[in-house]
DRENPA-935040 format. One record per residue: residue in one letter; z, y, x of N, C-alpha, C in turn. Coordinates in nm, 3 decimals, padded with zeros to 5 digits. Each point is the difference from the previous one (the first is absolute). Layout:
REM residues N
<tivo 'a',<Z,Y,X>,<Z,Y,X>,<Z,Y,X>>
...
This chain:
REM residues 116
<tivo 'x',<00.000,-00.119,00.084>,<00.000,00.119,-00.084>,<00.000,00.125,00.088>>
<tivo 'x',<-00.095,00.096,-00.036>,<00.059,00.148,00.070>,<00.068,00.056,-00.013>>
<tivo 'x',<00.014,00.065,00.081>,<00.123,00.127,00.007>,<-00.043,00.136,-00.036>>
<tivo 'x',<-00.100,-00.015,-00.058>,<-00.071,00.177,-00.092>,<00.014,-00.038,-00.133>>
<tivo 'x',<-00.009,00.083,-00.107>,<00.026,00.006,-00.145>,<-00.118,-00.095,00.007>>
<tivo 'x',<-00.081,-00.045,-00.154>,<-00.102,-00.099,-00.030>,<-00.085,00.179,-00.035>>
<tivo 'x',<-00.124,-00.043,-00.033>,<-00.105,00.102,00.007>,<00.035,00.037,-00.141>>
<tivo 'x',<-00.021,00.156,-00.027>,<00.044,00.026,-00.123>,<-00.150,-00.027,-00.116>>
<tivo 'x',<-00.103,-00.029,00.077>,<-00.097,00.001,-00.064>,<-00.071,-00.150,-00.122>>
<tivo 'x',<00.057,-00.099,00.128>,<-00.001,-00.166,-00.040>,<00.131,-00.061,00.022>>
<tivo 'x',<00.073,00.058,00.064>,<00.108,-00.088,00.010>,<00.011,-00.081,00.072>>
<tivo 'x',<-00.076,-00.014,00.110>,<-00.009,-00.111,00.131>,<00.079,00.028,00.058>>
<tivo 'x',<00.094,-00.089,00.056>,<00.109,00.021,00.104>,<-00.012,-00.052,00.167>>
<tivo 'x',<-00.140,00.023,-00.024>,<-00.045,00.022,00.172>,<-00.053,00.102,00.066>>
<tivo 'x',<00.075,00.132,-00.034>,<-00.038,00.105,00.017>,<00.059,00.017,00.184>>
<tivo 'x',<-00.100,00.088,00.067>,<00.009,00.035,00.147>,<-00.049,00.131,00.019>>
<tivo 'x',<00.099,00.026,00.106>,<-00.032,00.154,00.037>,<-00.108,00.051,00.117>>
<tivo 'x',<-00.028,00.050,-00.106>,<-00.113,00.109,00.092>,<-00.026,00.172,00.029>>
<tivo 'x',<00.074,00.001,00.102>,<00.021,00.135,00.088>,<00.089,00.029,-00.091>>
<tivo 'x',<-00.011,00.138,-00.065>,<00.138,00.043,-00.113>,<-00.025,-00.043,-00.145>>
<tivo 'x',<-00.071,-00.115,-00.042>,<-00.008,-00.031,-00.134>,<00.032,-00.130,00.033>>
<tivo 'x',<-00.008,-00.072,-00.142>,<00.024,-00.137,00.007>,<-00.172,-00.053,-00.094>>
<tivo 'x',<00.008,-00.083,00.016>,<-00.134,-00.104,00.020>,<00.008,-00.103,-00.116>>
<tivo 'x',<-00.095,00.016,-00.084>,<00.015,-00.218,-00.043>,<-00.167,-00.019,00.016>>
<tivo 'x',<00.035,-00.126,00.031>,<-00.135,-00.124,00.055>,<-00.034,-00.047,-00.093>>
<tivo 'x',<00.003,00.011,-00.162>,<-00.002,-00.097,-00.100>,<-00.090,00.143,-00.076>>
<tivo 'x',<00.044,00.098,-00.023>,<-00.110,00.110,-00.075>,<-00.060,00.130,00.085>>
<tivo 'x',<00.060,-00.015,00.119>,<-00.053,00.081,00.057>,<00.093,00.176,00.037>>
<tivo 'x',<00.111,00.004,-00.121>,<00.016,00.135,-00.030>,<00.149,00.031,00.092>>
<tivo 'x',<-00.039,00.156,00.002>,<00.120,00.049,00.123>,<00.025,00.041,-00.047>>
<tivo 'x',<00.149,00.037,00.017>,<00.152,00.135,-00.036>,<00.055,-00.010,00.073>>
<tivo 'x',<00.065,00.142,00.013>,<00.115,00.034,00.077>,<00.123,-00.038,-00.073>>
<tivo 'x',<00.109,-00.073,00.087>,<00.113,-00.082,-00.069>,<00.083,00.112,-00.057>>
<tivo 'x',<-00.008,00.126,00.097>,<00.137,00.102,-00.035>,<-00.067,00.046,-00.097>>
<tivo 'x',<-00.109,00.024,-00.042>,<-00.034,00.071,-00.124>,<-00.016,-00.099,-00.121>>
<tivo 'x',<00.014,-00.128,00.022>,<-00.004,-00.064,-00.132>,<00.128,-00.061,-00.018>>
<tivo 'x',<00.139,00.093,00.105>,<00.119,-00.065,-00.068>,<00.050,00.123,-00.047>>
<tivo 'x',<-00.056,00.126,00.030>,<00.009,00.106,-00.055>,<-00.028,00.034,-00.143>>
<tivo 'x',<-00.145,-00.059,-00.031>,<-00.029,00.006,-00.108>,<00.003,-00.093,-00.103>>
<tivo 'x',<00.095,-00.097,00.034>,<00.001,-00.159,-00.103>,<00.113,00.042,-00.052>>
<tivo 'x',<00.056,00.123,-00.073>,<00.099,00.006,-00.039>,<-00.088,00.109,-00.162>>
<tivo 'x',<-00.063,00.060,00.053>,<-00.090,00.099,-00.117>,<-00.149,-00.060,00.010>>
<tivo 'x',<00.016,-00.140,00.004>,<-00.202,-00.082,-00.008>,<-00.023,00.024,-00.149>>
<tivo 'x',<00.131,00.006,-00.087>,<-00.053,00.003,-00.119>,<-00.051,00.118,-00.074>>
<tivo 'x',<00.024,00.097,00.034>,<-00.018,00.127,00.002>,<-00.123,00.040,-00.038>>
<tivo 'x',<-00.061,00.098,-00.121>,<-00.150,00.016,00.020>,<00.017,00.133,00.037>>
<tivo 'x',<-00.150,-00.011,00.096>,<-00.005,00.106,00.112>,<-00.157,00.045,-00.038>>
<tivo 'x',<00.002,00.167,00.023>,<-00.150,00.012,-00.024>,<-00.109,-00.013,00.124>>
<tivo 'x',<-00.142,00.069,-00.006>,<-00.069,-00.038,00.047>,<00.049,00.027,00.160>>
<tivo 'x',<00.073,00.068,00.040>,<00.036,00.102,00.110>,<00.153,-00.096,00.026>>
<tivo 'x',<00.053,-00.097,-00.037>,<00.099,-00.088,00.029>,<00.120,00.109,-00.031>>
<tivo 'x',<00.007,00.072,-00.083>,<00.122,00.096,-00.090>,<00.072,-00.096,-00.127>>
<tivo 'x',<00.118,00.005,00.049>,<00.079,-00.086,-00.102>,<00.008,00.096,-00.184>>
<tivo 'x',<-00.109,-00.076,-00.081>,<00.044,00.053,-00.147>,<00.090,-00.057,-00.054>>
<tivo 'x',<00.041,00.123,-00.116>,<00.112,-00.029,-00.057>,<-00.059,-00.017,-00.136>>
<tivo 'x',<00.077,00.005,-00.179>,<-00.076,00.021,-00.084>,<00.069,00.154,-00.036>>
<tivo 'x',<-00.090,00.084,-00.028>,<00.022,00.163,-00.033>,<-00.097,00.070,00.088>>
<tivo 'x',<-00.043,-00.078,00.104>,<-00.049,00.067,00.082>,<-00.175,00.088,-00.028>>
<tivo 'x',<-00.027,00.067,00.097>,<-00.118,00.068,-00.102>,<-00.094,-00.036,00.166>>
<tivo 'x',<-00.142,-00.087,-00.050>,<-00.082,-00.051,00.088>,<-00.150,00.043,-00.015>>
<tivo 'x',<-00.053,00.082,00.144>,<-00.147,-00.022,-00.035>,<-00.121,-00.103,-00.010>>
<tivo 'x',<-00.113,00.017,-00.013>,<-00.084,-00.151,-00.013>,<-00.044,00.042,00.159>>
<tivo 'x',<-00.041,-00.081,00.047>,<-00.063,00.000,00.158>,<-00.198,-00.050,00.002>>
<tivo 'x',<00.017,-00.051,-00.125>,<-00.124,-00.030,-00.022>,<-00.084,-00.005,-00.137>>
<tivo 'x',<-00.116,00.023,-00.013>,<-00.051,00.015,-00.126>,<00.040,-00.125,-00.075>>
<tivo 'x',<00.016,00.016,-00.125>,<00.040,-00.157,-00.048>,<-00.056,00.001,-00.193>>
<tivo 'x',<-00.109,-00.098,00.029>,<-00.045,00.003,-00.124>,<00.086,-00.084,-00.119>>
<tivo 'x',<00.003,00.037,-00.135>,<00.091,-00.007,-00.103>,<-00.052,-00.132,-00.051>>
<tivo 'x',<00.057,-00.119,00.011>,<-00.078,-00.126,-00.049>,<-00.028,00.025,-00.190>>
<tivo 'x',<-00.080,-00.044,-00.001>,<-00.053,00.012,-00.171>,<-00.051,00.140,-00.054>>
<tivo 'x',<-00.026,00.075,00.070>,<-00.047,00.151,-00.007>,<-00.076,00.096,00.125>>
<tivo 'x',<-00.084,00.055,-00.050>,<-00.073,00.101,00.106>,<00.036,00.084,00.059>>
<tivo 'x',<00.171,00.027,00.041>,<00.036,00.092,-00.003>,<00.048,-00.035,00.169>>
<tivo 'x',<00.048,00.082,00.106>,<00.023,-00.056,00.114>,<00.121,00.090,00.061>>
<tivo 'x',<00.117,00.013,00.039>,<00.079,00.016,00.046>,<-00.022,00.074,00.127>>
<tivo 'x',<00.012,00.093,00.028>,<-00.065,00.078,00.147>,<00.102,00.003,00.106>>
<tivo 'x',<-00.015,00.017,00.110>,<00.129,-00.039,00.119>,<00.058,00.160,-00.006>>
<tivo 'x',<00.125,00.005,-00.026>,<00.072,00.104,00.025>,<00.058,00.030,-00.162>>
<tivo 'x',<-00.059,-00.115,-00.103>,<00.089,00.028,-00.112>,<00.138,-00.055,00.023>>
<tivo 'x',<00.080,00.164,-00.033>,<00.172,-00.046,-00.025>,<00.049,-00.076,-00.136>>
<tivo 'x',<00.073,-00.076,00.075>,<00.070,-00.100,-00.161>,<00.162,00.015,00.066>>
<tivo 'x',<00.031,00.048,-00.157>,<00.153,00.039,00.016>,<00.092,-00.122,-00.081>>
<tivo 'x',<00.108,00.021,00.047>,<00.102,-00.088,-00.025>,<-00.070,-00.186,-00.050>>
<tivo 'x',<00.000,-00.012,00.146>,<-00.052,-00.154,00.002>,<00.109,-00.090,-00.042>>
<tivo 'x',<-00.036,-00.167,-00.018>,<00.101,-00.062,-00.033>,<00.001,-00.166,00.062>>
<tivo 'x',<00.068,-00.066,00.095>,<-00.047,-00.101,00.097>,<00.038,-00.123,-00.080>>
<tivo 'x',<-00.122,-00.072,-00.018>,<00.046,-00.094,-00.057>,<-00.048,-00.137,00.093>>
<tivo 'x',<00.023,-00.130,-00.079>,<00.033,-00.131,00.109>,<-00.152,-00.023,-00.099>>
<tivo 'x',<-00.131,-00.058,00.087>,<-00.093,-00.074,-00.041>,<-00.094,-00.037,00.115>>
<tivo 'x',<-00.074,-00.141,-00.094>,<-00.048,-00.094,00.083>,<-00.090,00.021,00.048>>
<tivo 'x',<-00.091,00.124,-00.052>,<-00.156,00.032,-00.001>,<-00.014,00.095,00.118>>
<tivo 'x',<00.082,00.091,00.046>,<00.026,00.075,00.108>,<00.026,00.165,-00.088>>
<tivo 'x',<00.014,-00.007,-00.146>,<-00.036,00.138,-00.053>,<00.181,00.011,-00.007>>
<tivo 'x',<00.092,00.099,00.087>,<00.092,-00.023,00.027>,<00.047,00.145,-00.051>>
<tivo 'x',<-00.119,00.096,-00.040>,<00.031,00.126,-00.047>,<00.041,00.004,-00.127>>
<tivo 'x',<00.085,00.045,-00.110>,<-00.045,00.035,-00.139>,<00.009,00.128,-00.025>>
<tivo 'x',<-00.131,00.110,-00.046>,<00.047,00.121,-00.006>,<-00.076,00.026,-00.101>>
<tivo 'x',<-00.042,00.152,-00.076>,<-00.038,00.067,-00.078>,<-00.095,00.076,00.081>>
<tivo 'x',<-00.167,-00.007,-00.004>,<-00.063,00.112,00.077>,<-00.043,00.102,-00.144>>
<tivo 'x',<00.006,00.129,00.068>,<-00.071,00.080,-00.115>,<-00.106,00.013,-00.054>>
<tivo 'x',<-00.017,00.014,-00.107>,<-00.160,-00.046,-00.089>,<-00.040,-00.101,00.043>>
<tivo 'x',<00.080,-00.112,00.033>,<-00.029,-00.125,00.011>,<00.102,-00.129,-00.070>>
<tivo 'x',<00.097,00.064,-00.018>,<00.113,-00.082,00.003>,<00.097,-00.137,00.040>>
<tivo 'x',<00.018,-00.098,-00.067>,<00.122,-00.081,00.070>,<-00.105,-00.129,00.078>>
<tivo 'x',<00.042,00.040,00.120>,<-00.098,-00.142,00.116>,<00.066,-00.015,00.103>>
<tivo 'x',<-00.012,-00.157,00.060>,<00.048,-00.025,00.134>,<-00.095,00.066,00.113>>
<tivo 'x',<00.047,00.004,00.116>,<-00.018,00.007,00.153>,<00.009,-00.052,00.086>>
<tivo 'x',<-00.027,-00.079,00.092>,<00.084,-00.058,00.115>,<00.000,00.133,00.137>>
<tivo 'x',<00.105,-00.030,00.033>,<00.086,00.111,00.104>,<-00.117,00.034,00.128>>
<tivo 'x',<-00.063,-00.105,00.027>,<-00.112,-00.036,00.115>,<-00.068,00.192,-00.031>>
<tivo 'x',<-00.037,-00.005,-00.119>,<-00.101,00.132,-00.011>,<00.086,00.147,-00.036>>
<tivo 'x',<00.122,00.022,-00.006>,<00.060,00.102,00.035>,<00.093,00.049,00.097>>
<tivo 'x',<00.047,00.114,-00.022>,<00.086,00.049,00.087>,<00.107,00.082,-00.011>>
<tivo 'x',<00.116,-00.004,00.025>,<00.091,00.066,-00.058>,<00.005,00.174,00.032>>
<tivo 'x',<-00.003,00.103,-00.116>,<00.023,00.089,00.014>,<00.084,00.049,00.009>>
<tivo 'x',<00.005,00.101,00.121>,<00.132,00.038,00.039>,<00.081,00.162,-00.111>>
């Protein structure tokens, strides 16, 4: 057995170090150990596109154009949506908010950003 955490990616516990990261041989993927014992405490956390921890209240811009499924209508990057609301789902749409003259639709966090 090793003596490094197992890979946070697959879970192989033949992970080896390489220079200042650690290594697995089974998927290929690298991390730094101090930053993923840093951050395995808030993994659950949704974070926007810019890795900013949201909350729900928070007021987020779009980062990218985003067309309105079932309508012609398209969402432009830099629309503000106020008082967001974080919810738990499987699909990745992790937003629930109210846009204006659009009304009640999900988001996933990937395409905004928290306004400061």
């Amino acid at each position: 057995m090793s003596e490094y955490p197992p890979c946070p990616k697959c879970d192989s516990e033949y992970a080896y170090e390489s220079g200042n990261f650690l290594a697995c041989p089974d998927c290929g993927h690298e991390w730094d150990p101090e930053a993923a014992d840093s951050s395995s405490e808030d993994s659950s956390a949704i974070k926007d596109a810019h890795g900013n921890v949201l909350q729900s209240g928070d007021t987020v811009k779009l980062t990218k154009d985003l067309k309105v499924k079932g309508t012609s209508t398209t969402l432009k990057i830099g629309t503000k949506v106020k008082n967001i609301r974080l919810v738990d789902s499987s699909d990745g749409h992790n937003i629930d908010c109210k846009v204006d003259g659009i009304g009640q639709m999900k988001l996933k966090s990937e395409f905004v950003k928290k306004d400061s």
